[in-house]
TORGUKE-333514 format. One record per residue (C-alpha): residue in three letters; x, y, z. Coordinates in nm, 3 decimals. Layout:
BEGIN
<site "ALA",<X,Y,Z>> ...
END
This chain:
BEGIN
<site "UNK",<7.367,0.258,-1.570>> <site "UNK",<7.440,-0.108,-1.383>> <site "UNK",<7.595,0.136,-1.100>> <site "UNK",<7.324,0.361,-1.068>> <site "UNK",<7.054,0.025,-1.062>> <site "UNK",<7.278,-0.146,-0.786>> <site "UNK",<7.299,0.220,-0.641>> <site "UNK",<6.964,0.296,-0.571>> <site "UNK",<6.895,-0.073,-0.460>> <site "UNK",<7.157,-0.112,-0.190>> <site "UNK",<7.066,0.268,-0.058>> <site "UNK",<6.699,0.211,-0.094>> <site "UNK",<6.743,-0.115,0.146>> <site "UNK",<6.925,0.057,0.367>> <site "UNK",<6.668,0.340,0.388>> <site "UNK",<6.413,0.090,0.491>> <site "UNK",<6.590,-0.013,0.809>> <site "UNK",<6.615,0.365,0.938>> <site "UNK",<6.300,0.475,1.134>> <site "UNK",<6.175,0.823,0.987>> <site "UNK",<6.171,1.083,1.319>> <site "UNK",<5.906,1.394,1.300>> <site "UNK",<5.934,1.696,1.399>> <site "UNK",<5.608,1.899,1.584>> <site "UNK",<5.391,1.995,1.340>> <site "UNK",<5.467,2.272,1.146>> <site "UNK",<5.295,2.581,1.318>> <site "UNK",<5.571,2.867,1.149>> <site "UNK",<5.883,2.814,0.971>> <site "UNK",<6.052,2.471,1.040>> <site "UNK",<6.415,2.314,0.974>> <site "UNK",<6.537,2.015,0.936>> <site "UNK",<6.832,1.878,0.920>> <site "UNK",<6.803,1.506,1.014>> <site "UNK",<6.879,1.247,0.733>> <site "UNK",<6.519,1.125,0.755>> <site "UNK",<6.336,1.435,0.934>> <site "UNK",<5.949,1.489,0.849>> <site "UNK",<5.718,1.725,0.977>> <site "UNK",<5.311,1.761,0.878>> <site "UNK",<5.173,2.080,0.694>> <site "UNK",<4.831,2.205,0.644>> <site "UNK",<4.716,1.983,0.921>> <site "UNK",<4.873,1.671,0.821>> <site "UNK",<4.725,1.688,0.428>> <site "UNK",<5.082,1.681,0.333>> <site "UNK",<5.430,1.582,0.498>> <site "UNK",<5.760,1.782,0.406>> <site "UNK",<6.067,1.519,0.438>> <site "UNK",<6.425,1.588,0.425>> <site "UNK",<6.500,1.243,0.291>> <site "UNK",<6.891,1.219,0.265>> <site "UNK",<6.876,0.851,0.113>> <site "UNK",<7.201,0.835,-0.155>> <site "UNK",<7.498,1.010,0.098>> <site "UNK",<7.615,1.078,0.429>> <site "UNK",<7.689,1.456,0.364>> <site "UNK",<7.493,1.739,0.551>> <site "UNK",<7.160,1.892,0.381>> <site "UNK",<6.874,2.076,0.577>> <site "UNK",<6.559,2.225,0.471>> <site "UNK",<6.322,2.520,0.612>> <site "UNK",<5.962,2.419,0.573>> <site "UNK",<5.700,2.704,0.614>> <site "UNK",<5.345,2.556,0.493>> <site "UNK",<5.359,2.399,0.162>> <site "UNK",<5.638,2.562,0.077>> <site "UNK",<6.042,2.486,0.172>> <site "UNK",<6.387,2.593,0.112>> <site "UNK",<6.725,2.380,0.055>> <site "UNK",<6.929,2.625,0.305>> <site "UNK",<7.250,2.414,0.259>> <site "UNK",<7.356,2.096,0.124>> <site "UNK",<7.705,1.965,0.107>> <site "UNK",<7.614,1.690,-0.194>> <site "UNK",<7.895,1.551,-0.398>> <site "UNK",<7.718,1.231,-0.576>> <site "UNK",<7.863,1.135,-0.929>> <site "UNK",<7.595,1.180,-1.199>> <site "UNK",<7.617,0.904,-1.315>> <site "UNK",<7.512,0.720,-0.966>> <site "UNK",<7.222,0.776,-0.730>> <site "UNK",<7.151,1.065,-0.596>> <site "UNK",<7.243,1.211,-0.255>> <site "UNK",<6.898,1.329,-0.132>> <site "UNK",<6.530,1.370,-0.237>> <site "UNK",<6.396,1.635,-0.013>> <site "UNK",<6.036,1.651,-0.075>> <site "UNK",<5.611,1.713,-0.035>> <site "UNK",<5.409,1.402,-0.022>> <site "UNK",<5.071,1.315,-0.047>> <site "UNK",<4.910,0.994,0.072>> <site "UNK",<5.187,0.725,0.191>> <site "UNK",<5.581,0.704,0.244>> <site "UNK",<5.757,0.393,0.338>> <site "UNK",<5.411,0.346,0.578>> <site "UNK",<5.452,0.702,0.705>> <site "UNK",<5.082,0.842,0.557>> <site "UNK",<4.899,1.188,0.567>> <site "UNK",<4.573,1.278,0.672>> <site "UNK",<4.270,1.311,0.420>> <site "UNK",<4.425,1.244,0.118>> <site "UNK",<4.202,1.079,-0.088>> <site "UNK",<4.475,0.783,-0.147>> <site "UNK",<4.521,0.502,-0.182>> <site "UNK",<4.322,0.462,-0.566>> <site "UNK",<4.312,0.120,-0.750>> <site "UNK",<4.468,0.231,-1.070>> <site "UNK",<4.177,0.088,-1.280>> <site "UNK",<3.932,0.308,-1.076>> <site "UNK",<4.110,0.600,-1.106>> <site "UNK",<3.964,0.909,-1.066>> <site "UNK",<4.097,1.279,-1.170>> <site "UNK",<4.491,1.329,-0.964>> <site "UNK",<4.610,1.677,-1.094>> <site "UNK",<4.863,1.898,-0.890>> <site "UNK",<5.008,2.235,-0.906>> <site "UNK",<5.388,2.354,-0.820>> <site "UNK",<5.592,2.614,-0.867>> <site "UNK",<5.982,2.616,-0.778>> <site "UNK",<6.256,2.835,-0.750>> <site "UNK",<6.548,2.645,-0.957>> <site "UNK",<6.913,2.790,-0.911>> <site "UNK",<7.218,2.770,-1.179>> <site "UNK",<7.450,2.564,-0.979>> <site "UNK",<7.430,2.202,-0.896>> <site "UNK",<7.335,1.910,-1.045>> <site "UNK",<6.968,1.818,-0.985>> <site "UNK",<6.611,1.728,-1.115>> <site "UNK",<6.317,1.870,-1.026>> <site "UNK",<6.028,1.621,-1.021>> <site "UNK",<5.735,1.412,-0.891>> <site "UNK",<5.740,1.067,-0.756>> <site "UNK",<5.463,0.864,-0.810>> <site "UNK",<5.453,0.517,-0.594>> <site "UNK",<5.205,0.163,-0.701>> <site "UNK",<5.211,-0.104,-0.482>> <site "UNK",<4.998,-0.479,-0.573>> <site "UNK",<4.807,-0.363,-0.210>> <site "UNK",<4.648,-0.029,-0.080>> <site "UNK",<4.923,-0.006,0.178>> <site "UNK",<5.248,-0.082,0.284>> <site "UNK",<5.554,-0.036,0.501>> <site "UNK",<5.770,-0.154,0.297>> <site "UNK",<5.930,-0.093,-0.027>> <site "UNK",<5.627,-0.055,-0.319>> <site "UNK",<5.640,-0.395,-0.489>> <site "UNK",<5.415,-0.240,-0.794>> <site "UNK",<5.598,0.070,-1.005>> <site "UNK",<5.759,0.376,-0.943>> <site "UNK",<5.665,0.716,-1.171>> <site "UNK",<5.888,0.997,-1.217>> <site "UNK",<5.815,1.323,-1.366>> <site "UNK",<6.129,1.510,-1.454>> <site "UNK",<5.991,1.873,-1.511>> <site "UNK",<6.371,2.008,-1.550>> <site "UNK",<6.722,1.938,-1.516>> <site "UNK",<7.076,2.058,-1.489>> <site "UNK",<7.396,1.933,-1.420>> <site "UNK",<7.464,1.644,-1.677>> <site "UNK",<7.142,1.414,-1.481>> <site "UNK",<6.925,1.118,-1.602>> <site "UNK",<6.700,0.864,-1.551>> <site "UNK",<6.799,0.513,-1.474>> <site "UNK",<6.779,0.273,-1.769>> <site "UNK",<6.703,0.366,-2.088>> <site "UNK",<6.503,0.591,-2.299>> <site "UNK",<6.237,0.389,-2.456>> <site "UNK",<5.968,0.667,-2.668>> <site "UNK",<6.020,0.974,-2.707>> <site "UNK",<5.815,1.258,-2.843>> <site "UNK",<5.527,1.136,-2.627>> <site "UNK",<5.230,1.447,-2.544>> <site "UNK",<5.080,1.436,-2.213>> <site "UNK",<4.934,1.744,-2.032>> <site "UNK",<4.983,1.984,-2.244>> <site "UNK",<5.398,1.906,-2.295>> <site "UNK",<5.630,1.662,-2.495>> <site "UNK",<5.785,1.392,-2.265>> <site "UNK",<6.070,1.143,-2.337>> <site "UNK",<5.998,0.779,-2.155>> <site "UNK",<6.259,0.611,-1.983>> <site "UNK",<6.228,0.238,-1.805>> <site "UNK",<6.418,0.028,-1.649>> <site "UNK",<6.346,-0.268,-1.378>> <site "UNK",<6.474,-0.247,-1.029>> <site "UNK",<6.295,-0.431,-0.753>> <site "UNK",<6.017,-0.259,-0.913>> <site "UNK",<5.892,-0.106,-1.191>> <site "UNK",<6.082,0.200,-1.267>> <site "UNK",<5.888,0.458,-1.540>> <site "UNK",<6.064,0.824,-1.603>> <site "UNK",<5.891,1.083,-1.774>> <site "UNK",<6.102,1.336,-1.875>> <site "UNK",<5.963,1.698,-2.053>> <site "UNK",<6.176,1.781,-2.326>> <site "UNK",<6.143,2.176,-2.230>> <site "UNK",<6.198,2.238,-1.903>> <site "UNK",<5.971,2.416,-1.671>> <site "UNK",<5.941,2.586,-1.334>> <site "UNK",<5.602,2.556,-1.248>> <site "UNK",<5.260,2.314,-1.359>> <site "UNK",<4.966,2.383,-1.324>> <site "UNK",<4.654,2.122,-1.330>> <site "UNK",<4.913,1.860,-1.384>> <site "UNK",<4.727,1.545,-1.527>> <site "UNK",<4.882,1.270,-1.273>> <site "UNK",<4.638,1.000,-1.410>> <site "UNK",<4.751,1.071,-1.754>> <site "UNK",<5.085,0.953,-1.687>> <site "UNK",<4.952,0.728,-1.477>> <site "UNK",<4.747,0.564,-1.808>> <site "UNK",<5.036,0.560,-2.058>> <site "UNK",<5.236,0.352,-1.801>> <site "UNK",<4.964,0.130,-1.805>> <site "UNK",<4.893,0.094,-2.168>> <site "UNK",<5.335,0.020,-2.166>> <site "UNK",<5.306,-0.267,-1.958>> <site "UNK",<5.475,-0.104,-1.667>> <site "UNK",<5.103,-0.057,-1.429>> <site "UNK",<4.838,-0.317,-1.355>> <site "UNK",<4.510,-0.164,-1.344>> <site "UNK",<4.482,-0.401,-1.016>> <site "UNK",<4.749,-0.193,-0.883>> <site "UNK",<4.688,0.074,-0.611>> <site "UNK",<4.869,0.434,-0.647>> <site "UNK",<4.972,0.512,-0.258>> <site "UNK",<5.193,0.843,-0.270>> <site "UNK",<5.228,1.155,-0.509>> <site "UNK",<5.572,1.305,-0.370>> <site "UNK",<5.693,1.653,-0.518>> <site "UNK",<6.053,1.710,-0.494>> <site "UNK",<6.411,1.810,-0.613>> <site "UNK",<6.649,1.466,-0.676>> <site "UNK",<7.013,1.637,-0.541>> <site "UNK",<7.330,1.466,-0.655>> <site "UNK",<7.614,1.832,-0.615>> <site "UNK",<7.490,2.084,-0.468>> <site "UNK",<7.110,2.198,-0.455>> <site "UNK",<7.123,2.500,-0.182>> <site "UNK",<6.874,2.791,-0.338>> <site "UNK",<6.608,2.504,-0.486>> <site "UNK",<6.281,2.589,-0.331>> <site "UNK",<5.918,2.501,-0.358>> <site "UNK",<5.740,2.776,-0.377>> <site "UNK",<5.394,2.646,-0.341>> <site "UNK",<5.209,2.300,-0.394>> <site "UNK",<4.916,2.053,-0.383>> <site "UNK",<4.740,1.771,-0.516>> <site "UNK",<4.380,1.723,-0.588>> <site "UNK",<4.241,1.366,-0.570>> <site "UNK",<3.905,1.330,-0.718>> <site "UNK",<3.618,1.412,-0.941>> <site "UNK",<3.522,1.100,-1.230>> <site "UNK",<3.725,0.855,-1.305>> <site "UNK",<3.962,0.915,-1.718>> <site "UNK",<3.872,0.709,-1.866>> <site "UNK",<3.538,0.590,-1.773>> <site "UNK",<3.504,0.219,-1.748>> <site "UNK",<3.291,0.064,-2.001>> <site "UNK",<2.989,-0.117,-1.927>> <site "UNK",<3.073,-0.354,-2.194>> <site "UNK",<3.324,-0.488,-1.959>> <site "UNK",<3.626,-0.370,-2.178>> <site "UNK",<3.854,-0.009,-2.165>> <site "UNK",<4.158,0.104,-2.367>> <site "UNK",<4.429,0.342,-2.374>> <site "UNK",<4.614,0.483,-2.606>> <site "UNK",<4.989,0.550,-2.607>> <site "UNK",<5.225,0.740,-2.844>> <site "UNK",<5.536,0.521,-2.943>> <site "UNK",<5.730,0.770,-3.134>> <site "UNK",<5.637,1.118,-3.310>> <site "UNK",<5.857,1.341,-3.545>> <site "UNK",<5.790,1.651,-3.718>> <site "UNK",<5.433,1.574,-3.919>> <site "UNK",<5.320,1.244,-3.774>> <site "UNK",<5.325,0.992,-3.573>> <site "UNK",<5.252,0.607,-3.449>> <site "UNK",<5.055,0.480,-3.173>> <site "UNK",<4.972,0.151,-2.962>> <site "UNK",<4.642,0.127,-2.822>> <site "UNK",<4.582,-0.178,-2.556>> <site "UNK",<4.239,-0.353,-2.504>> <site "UNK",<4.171,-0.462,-2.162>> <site "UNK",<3.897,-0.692,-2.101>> <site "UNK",<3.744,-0.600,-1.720>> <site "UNK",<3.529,-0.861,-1.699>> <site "UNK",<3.495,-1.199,-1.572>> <site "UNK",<3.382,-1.380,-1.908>> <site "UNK",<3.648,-1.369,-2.194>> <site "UNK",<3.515,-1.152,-2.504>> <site "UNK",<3.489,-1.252,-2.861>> <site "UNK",<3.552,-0.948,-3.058>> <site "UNK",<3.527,-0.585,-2.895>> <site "UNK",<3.581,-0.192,-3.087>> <site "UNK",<3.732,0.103,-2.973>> <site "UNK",<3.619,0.494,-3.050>> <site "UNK",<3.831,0.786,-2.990>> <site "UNK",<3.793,1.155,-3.105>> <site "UNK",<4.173,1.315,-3.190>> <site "UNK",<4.194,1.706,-3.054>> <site "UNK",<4.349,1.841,-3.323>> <site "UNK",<4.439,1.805,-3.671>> <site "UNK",<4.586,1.379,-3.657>> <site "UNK",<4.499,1.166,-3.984>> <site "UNK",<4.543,0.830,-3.969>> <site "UNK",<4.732,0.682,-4.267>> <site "UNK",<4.740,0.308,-4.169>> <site "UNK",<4.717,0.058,-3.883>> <site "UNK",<4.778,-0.322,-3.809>> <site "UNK",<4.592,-0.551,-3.573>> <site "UNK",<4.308,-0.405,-3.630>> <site "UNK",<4.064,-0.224,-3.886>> <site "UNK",<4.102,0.167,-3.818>> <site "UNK",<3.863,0.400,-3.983>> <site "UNK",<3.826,0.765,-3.939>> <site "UNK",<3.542,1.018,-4.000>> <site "UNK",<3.637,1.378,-3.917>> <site "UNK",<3.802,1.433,-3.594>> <site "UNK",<3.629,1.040,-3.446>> <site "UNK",<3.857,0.671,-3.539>> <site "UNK",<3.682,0.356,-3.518>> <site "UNK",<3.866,0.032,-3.456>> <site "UNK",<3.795,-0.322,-3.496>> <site "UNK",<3.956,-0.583,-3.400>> <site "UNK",<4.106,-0.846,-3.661>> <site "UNK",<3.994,-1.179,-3.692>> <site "UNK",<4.268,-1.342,-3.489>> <site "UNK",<4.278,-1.118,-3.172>> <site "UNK",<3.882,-1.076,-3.148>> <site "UNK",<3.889,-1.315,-2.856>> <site "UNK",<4.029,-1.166,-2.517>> <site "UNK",<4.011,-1.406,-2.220>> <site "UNK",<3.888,-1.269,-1.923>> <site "UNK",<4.121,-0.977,-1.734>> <site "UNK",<4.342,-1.061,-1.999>> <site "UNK",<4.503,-0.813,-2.289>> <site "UNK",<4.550,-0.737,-2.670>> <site "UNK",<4.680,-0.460,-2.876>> <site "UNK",<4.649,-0.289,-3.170>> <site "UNK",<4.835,0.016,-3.378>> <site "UNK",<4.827,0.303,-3.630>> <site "UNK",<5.034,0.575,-3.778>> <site "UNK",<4.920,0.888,-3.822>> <site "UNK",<4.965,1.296,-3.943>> <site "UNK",<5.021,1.555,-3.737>> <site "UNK",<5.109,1.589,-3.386>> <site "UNK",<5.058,1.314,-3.139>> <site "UNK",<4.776,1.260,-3.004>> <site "UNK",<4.851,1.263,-2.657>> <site "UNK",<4.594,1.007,-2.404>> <site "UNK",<4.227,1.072,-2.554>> <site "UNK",<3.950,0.906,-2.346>> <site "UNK",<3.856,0.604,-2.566>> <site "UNK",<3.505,0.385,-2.558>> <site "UNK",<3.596,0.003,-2.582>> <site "UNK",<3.292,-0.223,-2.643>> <site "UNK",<3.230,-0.608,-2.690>> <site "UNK",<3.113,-0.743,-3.020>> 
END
């Protein structure tokens, strides 16, 4: 994987120094062609791209509303290496290219509801992913590189593909699916989520779930800013035939989880889960400006998870609702600072349940 790292962070520096060109708005059917082509759709709420990054060889795209087409691409990338091309959707910001209206950027710790539907068209040649690409940054814009994290969301795969790094949990329920997490560190934060049943479409895609188990790993600051949702198909051989059939994202409605008015929040995160159970981290955040000297959490589990044992904490459960309380050595929590606690569990994992964090 040392290839693929140095890879994608020689390319992605040599990206930055090539000006993106746009086309007219889209009015019909548009094509492009150019290594880093753009045009608007739906009056600028989203920007198609081209985006050959990872290769010199010839790709073009035919973008009719939120919709587009790979008509050809001549891609020969090893699989093991970066890829060629990333033509894409996004929402918000791009290397300081931005779209109108779109409700971004959001400081992570404020986030409200981000949830997106797509559908694709995925052929049986090539080697490609199919996923979103999620972009943090420590400000609420830039023209640079993103200095914060990067999120991808592998819906599907083919061709012998994978994340850079390495796989770190697996087994992990967000959104309705199973997801394997992979990390490494590049000149950011690099989080991959990848579904362990592939899919061609989503729909109501929980973005800010994803969003809040990268946090809870130590990959997000809540201080951070999210600045683009990009949709997209990752093309190392081939990719001619992959289409986006439709797509959008929805930014707003009340923020998941709620902050507390106690000045703390938490969020839980499944580390592993087998067949039957299960074991969890959940990190304590204190939000406030005055350090805390013991705080709780409360969470209600959707379906039928028991827990069997914890550590760092004392974890209780009534019916479907868990209790935690801190322990007596990790009751204080200075002031935007962090601790953690964890359990094992029964049944299926428990995915990201809103939790209620409170100062004692």
């Amino acid at each position: 994987m040392r290839a693929r790292l140095k890879s994608c962070a020689v390319l992605a520096a040599a990206l930055l120094a090539i000006p993106l060109h746009s086309a007219p708005p889209a009015s019909a059917a548009t094509r492009l062609c150019g290594a880093t082509d753009t045009t608007p759709v739906s009056g600028g709420e989203y920007i198609a791209q081209n985006n050959i990054w990872g290769a010199d060889t010839p790709q073009c795209i035919t973008v009719d509303g939120t919709s587009f087409t790979v008509d050809s691409a001549g891609h020969s990338n090893a699989t093991n290496g970066a890829p060629a091309a990333y033509p894409s959707f996004f929402k918000g910001c791009h290397w300081g290219q931005c779209t109108a209206n779109s409700g971004l950027p959001v400081r992570v710790g404020d986030m409200p509801s981000v949830t997106s539907d797509w559908s694709t068209t995925q052929p049986s040649s090539g080697s490609y992913n199919v996923s979103y690409d999620l972009w943090y940054d420590s400000h609420p814009s830039t023209t640079t590189d993103p200095d914060g994290a990067e999120v991808m969301i592998w819906l599907n795969q083919r061709g012998g593909v994978q994340p850079a790094g390495s796989r770190v949990a697996t087994g992990v329920q967000i959104s309705g699916a199973t997801w394997d997490v992979w990390y490494s560190r590049m000149n950011w934060n690099y989080i991959a989520f990848v579904r362990t049943s592939g899919t061609t479409s989503v729909s109501g895609l929980d973005l800010a779930a994803f969003t809040r188990d990268a946090v809870a790993r130590g990959y997000i600051q809540n201080a951070w800013y999210l600045i683009g949702v990009e949709a997209g198909f990752e093309l190392w051989q081939g990719g001619a035939g992959l289409a986006t059939d439709a797509f959008g994202v929805t930014v707003g409605g009340t923020t998941t989880p709620p902050p507390s008015s106690d000045g703390c929040s938490a969020v839980l995160r499944t580390d592993n889960a087998w067949n039957g159970g299960f074991t969890a981290t959940v990190t304590v955040t204190n939000d406030g400006d005055a350090p805390l000297s013991g705080w709780s959490a409360d969470w209600t589990f959707g379906g039928d998870q028991r827990v069997t044992g914890g550590w760092n904490a004392t974890v209780t459960q009534s019916g479907s609702s868990v209790h935690a309380v801190n322990a007596s050595y990790n009751g204080a929590v200075a002031a935007h600072g962090s601790t953690s606690f964890g359990f094992q569990g029964t049944g299926s994992a428990p995915g990201t349940p809103a939790i209620t964090c409170a100062a004692r």
